[in-house]
C-alpha positions in Angstrom: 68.7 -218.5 -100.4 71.3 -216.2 -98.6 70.1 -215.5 -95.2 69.3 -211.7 -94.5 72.4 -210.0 -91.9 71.6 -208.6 -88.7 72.7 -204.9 -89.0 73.2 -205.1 -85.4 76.4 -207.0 -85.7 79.9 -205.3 -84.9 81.1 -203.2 -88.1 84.6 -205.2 -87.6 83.0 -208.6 -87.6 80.8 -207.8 -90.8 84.3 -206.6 -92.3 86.1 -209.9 -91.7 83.3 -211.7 -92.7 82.7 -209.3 -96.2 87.0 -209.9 -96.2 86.5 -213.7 -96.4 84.0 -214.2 -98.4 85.8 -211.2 -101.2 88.9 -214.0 -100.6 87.2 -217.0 -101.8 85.3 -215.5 -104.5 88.4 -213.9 -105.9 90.2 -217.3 -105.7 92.5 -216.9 -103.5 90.5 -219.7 -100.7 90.0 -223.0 -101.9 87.1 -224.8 -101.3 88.2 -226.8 -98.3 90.7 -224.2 -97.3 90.9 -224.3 -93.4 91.3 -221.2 -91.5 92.3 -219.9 -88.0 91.6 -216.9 -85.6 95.5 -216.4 -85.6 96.2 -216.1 -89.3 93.3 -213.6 -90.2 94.1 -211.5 -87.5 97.3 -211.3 -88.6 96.8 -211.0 -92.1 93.9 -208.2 -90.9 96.1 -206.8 -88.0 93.0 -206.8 -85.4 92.7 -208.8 -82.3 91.1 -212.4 -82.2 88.2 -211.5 -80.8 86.0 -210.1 -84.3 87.8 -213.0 -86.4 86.2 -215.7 -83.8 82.8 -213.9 -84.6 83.1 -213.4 -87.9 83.7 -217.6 -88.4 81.0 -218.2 -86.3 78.8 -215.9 -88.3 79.8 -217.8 -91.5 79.0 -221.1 -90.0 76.0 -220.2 -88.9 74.9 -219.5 -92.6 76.4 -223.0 -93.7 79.5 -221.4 -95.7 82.0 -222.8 -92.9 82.5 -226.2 -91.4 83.3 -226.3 -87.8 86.3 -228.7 -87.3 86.9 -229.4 -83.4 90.1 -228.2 -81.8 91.2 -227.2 -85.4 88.6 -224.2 -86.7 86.7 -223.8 -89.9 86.7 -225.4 -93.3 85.6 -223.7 -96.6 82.4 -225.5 -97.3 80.6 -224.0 -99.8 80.3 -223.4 -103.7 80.7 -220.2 -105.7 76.9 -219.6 -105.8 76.2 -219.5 -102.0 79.0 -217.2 -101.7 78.0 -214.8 -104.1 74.9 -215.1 -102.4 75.9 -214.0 -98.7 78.5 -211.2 -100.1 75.5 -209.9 -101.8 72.9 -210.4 -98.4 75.9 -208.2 -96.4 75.2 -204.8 -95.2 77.1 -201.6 -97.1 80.3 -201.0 -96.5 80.4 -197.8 -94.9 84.3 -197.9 -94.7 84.5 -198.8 -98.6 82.0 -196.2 -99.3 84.1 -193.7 -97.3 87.6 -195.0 -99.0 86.2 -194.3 -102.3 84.9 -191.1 -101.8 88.5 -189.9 -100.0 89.9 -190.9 -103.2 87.3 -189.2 -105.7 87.4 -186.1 -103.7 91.3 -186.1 -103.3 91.7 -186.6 -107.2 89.0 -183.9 -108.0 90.9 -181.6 -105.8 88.5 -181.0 -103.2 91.0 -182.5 -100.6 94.6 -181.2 -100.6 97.2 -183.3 -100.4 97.9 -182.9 -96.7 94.7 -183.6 -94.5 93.6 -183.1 -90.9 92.0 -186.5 -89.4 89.7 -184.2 -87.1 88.9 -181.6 -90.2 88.1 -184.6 -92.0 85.7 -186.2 -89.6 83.9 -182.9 -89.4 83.6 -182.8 -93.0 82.2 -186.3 -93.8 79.8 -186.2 -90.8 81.8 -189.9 -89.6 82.7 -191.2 -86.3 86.6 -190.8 -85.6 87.2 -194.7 -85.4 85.5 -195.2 -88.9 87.5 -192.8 -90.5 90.9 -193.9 -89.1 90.5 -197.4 -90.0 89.7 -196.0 -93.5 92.6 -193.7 -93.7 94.4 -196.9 -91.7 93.5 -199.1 -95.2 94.2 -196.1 -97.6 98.0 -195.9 -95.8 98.3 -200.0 -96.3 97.5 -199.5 -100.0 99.9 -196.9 -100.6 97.4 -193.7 -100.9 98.6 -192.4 -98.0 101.7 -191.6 -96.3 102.3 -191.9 -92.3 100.5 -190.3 -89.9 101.9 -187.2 -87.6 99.6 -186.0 -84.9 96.7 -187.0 -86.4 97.9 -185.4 -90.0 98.1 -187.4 -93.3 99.7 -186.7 -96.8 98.1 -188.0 -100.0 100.7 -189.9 -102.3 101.3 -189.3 -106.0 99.1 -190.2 -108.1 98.9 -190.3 -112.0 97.6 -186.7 -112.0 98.5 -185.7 -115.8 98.2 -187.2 -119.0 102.0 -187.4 -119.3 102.4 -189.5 -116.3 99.7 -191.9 -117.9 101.8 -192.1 -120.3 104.6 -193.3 -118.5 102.5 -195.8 -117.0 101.5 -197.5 -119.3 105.4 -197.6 -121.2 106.7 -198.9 -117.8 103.7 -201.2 -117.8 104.1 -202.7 -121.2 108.0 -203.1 -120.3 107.5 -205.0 -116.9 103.7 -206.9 -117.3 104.9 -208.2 -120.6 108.5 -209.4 -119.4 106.0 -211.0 -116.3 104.8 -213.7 -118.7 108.5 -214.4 -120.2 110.4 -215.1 -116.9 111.7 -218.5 -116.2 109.6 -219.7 -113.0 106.8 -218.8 -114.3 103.7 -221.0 -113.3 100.1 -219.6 -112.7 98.0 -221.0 -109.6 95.3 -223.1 -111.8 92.7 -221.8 -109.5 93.1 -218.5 -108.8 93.2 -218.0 -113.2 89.9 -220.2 -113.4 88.4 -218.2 -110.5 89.7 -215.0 -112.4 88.5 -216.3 -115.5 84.8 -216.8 -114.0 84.9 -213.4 -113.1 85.7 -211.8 -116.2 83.5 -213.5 -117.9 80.6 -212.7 -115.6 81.5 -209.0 -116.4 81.9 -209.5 -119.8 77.9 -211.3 -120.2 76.6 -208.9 -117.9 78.1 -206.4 -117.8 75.1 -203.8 -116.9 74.1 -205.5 -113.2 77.3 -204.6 -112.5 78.9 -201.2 -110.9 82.6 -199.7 -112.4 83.8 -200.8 -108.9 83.4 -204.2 -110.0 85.4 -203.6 -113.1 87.9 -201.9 -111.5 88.5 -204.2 -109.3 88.5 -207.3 -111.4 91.2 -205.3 -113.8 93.5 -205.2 -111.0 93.0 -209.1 -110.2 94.1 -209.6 -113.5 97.1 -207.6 -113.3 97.9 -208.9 -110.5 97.3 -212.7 -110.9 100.0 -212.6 -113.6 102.8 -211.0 -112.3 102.1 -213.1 -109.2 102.2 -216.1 -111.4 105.8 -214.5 -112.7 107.3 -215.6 -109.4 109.0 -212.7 -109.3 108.5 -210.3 -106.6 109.8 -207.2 -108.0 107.4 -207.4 -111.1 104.5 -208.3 -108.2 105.4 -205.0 -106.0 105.6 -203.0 -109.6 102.5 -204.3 -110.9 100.5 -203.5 -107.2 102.1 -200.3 -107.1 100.8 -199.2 -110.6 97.4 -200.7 -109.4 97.6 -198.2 -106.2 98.8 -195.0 -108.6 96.0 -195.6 -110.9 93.1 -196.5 -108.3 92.0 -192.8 -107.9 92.4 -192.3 -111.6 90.7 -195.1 -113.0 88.0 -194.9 -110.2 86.8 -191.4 -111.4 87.0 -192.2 -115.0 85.7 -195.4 -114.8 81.5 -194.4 -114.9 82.2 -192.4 -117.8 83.2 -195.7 -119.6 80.7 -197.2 -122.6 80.1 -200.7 -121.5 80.9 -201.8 -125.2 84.7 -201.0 -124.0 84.4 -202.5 -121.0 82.8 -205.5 -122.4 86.1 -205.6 -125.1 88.7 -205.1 -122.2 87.5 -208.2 -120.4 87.4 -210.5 -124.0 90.8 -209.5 -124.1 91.7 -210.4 -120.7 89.8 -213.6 -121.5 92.1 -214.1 -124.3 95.4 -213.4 -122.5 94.4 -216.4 -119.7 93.4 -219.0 -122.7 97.1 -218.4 -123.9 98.4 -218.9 -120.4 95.9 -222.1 -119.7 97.4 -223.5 -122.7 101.5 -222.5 -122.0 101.3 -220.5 -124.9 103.2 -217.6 -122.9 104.6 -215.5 -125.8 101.6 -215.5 -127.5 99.6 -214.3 -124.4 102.9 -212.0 -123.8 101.9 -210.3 -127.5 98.1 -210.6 -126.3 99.1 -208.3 -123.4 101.2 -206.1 -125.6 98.5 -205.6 -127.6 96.2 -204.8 -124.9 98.1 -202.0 -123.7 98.7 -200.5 -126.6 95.0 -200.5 -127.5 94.4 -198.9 -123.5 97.5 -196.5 -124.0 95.8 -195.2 -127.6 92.4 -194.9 -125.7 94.3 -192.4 -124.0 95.7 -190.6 -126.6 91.7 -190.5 -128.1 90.5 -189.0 -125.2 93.2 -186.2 -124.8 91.8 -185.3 -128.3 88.3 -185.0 -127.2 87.3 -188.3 -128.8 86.1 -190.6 -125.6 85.3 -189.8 -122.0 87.4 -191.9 -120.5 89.1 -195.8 -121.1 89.4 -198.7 -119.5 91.7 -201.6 -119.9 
């Protein structure tokens, strides 16, 4: 049973703690995977100070072992992980991120922004907002700040540049799963697996956040697995153009789509389990195209949005 979180505790150290536990469910920490003030603070690019209480807090619920004069020590399995992510408090710097994002695409921010105007306008606290506008600049949404001014980056605004994307896309994610050194991290694609999955049997209890998100795992665990950086920083950078996008098309989806984007994604990591790379290579061809002719569907007036 996942114990209920004191809402008194620092908004940094419930971030690093919400940032940990997002890790290992994602895949990306091992059960067993040790862990150090110095390398989340780095990787987080705060001071030592919240990461100490953020390990502590995660021991204290049984999800960390303590190893003297070394740290902590993933110690727990999937279930009680889901469990405390679920028990933590909102996110009021994710809620705030996404609704920067939906407001910017609707056009009810401009592209150039006032961090002062803003704060005025969202009724937040001036350190809130800058280390949301701080995460929107590390994803790309943003470009860098001048006296307390920011600038929106592209974004796929028009149905043309969706178009692009997704020719680029099926050019550089395909070619992903036919380069040489390719070799997937067993598991990260199980943990990735679990998660579609999950989606795909349930996909009701679960918000479009979720799908979005999982979506770009996907993306992203392949061309990682390409061992080729260029197709990883291509791949991410699509990911970032189509976050504001995708995130205000994604409640219009049906669920039956939904459902049949993550069966194909499903299909695509059976073909990689098994080294069967140009078959999953057509799988995600395939895939594409059927995303790319949702599109085409909804300029007509057809659908309300896609997903893929």
């Amino acid at each position: 049973m996942a114990h209920p979180v004191d809402k008194t505790i620092p908004p940094l150290t419930q971030r690093v703690s919400r940032y940990i536990l997002d890790q290992a469910l994602a895949g990306c920490y091992e059960n067993g995977r040790h862990m150090t003030e110095a390398d989340l603070a780095g990787r987080l690019g705060i001071s030592r100070t919240p990461v100490r209480a953020a390990l502590r807090f995660l021991h204290e619920r049984a999800l960390l072992a303590h190893v003297p004069n070394r740290g902590y020590n993933l110690h727990a399995d999937r279930e009680a992980l889901g469990l405390a992510r679920r028990a933590m408090p909102e996110d009021e710097e994710k809620t705030l991120y996404y609704r920067l994002l939906r407001d910017r695409l609707s056009g009810k921010l401009p592209t150039r922004v006032n961090e002062l105007e803003l704060a005025q306008t969202y009724g937040v606290g001036r350190a809130l907002l800058r280390n949301v506008m701080t995460t929107l600049l590390q994803d790309g949404v943003l470009r860098g700040r001048h006296y307390q001014r920011w600038e929106f980056t592209e974004t796929l605004d028009s149905v043309e540049s969706e178009r692009e994307s997704y020719r680029f896309r099926l050019t550089v994610e395909c070619a992903a799963l036919r380069e040489p050194g390719f070799q997937v991290d067993r598991e990260r694609l199980l943990a990735c697996r679990e998660r579609q999955q999950a989606l795909a049997a349930h996909a009701p209890r679960y918000s479009w956040m979720d799908f979005f998100e999982a979506n770009a795992q996907f993306h992203e665990l392949l061309a990682s697995a390409s061992g080729n950086r260029f197709i990883l920083d291509a791949v991410r950078q699509q990911n970032r153009l189509r976050r504001m996008s995708d995130l205000s098309d994604y409640p219009l989806v049906n669920i039956d789509v939904l459902c049949k984007s993550c069966h194909e994604h499903l299909e695509i990591l059976d073909a990689v389990e098994d080294n069967k790379l140009e078959i999953a290579a057509e799988h995600m061809r395939a895939h594409l195209n059927r995303a790319s002719d949702l599109l085409e569907r909804r300029v007509m007036g057809e659908l309300g949005a896609l997903a893929e």
